[in-house]
N, C-alpha and C positions, 0 to 999 in steps of 0.2 A: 276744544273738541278733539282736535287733533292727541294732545297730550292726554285726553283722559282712554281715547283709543289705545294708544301705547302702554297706560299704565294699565290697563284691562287685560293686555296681551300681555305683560308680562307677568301679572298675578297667574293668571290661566296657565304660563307654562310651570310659575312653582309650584301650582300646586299639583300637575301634571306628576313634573318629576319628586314630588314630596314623597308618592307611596313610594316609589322606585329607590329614594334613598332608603329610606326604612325598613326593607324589604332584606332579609338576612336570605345568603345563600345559601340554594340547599344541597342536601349532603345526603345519604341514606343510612348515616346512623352518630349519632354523637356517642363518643364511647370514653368515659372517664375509666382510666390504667388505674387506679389505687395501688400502689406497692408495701409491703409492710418492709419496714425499717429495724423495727423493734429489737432492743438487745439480744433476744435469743439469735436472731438475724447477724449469725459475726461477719469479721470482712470474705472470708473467700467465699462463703454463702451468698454475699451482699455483691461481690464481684459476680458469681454464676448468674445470677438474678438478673441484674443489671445490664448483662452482655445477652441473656436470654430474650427482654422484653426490644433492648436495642436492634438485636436482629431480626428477629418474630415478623416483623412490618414490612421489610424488605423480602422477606419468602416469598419464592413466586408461588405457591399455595395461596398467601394470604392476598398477592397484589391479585389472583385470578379472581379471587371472590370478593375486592373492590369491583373488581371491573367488572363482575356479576349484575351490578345492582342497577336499580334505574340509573341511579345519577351517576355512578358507576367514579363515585367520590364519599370518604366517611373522614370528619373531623374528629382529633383524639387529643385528647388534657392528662398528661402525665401527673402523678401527685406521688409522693412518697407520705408516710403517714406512721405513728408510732402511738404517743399518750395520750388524754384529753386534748391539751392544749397543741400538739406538735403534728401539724399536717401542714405540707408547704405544696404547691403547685410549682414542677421541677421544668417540664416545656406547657406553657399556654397551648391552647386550642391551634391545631395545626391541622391543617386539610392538607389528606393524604391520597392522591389522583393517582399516583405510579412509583416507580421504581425511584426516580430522583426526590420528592417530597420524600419515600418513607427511608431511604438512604441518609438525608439530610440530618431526619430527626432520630435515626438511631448513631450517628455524628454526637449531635449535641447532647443527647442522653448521656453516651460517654462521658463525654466531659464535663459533667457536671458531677461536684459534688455532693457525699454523702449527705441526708439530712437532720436525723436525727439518731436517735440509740434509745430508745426510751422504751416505757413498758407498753402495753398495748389493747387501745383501746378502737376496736373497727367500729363499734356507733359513732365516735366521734369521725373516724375514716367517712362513713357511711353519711353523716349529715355534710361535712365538707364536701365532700363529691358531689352531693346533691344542689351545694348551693352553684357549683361553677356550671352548671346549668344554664340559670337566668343569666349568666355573662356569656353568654357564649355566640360569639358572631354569625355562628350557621344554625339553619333549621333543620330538622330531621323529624319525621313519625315516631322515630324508637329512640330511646335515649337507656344507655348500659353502664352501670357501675362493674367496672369487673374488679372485684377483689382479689388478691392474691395476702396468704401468711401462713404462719407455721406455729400458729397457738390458738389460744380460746384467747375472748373478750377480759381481760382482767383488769381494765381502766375505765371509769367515765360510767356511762348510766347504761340498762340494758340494751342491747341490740336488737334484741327482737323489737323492742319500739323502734329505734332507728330505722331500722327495716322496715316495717308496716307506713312508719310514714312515706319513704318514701316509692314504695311500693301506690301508696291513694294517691300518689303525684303522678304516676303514671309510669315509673322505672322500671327497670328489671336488670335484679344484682345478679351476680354468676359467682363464682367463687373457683379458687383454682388454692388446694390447699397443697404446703410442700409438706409432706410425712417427713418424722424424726426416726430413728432407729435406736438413738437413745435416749430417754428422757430428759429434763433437764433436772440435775442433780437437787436446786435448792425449788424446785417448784414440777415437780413429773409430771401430773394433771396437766397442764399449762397444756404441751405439744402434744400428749397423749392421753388425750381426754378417756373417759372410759366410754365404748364404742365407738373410738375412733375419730379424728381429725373430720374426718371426710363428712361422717355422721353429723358432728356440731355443724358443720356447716349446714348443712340438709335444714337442719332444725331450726337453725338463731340464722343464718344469715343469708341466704338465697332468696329471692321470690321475685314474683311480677311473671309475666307471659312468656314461656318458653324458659323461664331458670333454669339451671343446672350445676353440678358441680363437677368438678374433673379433679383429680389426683396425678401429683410427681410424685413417683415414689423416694426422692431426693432432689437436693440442687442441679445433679447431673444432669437430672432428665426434667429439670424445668423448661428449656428450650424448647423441646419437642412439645410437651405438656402447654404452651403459649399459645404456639403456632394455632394447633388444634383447637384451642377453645377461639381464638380470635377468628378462624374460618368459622367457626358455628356460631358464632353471636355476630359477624357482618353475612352470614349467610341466614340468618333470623332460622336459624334450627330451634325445631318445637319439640323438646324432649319431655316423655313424661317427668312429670313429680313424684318419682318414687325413687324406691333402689335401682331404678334401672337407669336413671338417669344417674347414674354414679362410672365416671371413666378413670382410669388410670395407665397410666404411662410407665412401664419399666424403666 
C-alpha cells in the first residue's frame, strides 16, 4: 500500500512537470536574419554587411524596442544563404533580452566565417529560413524572415511559391534590398532589374501581415538601413502594401 502511494505520488509529479518541460520559452518575435552571400556580394560589400547586421542588435534604438514588447525578449537565427543547395545557419537561435546577449552575438557574427560565394537563389533562402522554425527553442505569435540581397532570384524554382508557402504558414518576409549603382557587367538585369531592386522585391518576395521593404541606397548605409527595419518588424509596424510601404536610406 505503502509503496503503491509512493509510486502514485511520483507518477503525479511527472506528469505535473512534463507540460513545464515541453513548454518552449516565450519571446515576442522569432526573427530569422537571412543574409545574401551571393557572388555579386564581394568581400568589402560582405565586410560592410556583416559589420552592419553585427551592430544593428546592440543599437540602443533596437534594444528599446525589445524591451517594448510584452516579454520584452525576441530570439534570432542568423543564416547566410547564396544557390539552391548553399544556405548554412551562421549563429543558432539566440534570445536576445539586452545590451550583453545582443553584444555577445554581434561578437560571434564577427567572427565567423564567410559561407558561401555562389549564385543566388532566395526561394531556397526563403524555404530554409522557414524550416528553422519547427527547431526553434522559443515560442512567439509572430514569426519574420527578413531577407536582405542585391539581385533578383536567378537559382532554384520560383520565389513567389516560396513565398506564398510560406506566407499560408503564417510568416511574414520583409526584405531590405542593397541598390547597385552599377550593373553587373556579365548579367545587369541581375542587381538592376527593370523597375528597380526595390520593386522585385515588392512583387516576388515580401508578404504576410505588416510586410515591407526598405532600401540601402549602398553598402554604406546598410547599417543604418538594418537598424530601422529590425525596430519595425520587433515593433510589429503595419505598413501598407503599396509604394508607400517602400523606405530608403541615403
Amino acid at each position: 500500500m505503502v509503496r503503491s502511494l509512493r509510486l502514485a505520488v511520483v507518477l503525479i509529479a511527472l506528469l505535473a512537470a512534463a507540460p513545464m518541460a515541453r513548454a518552449a520559452e516565450a519571446v515576442d518575435l522569432l526573427l530569422v536574419l537571412a543574409a545574401d552571400v551571393s557572388r555579386s556580394v564581394d568581400a568589402p560589400k560582405y565586410q560592410l554587411q556583416r559589420e552592419g547586421y553585427a551592430q544593428a542588435l546592440s543599437d540602443p534604438r533596437v534594444l528599446n524596442a525589445i524591451r517594448s514588447g510584452l516579454n520584452r525578449r525576441i530570439a534570432v537565427c542568423f543564416v547566410e544563404w547564396s544557390g539552391v543547395g548553399s544556405q548554412q545557419v551562421v549563429i543558432d537561435w539566440t534570445l536576445i533580452d539586452g545590451p550583453k546577449a545582443a553584444r555577445e552575438f554581434g561578437d560571434k557574427l564577427m567572427e565567423s566565417r564567410r559561407s558561401f560565394a555562389d549564385r543566388t537563389s532566395i526561394s531556397a533562402a526563403i524555404e530554409f529560413s522557414v524550416a528553422q522554425f519547427a527547431r526553434a527553442p522559443y515560442e512567439a505569435k509572430r514569426r519574420t524572415i527578413d531577407v536582405s540581397g542585391d539581385g533578383t532570384n536567378n537559382s532554384g524554382r520560383a520565389v513567389t511559391d516560396a513565398r506564398d508557402e510560406a506566407v499560408a504558414l503564417g510568416m511574414t518576409i520583409n526584405g531590405l534590398v542593397i541598390l547597385s549603382d552599377r550593373p553587373l557587367p556579365w548579367n545587369p538585369e541581375h542587381t538592376n532589374p527593370p523597375g528597380g531592386l526595390a520593386n522585385y522585391y515588392r512583387n516576388n518576395v515580401m508578404g504576410g501581415p505588416g510586410s515591407f521593404v526598405m532600401e540601402a541606397k549602398d553598402f554604406n548605409s546598410f547599417g543604418q538601413a538594418i537598424i530601422a527595419k529590425l525596430i519595425a518588424e520587433i515593433a510589429d509596424a503595419r505598413m501598407p502594401r503599396n509604394g508607400d510601404a517602400k523606405r530608403s536610406l541615403e
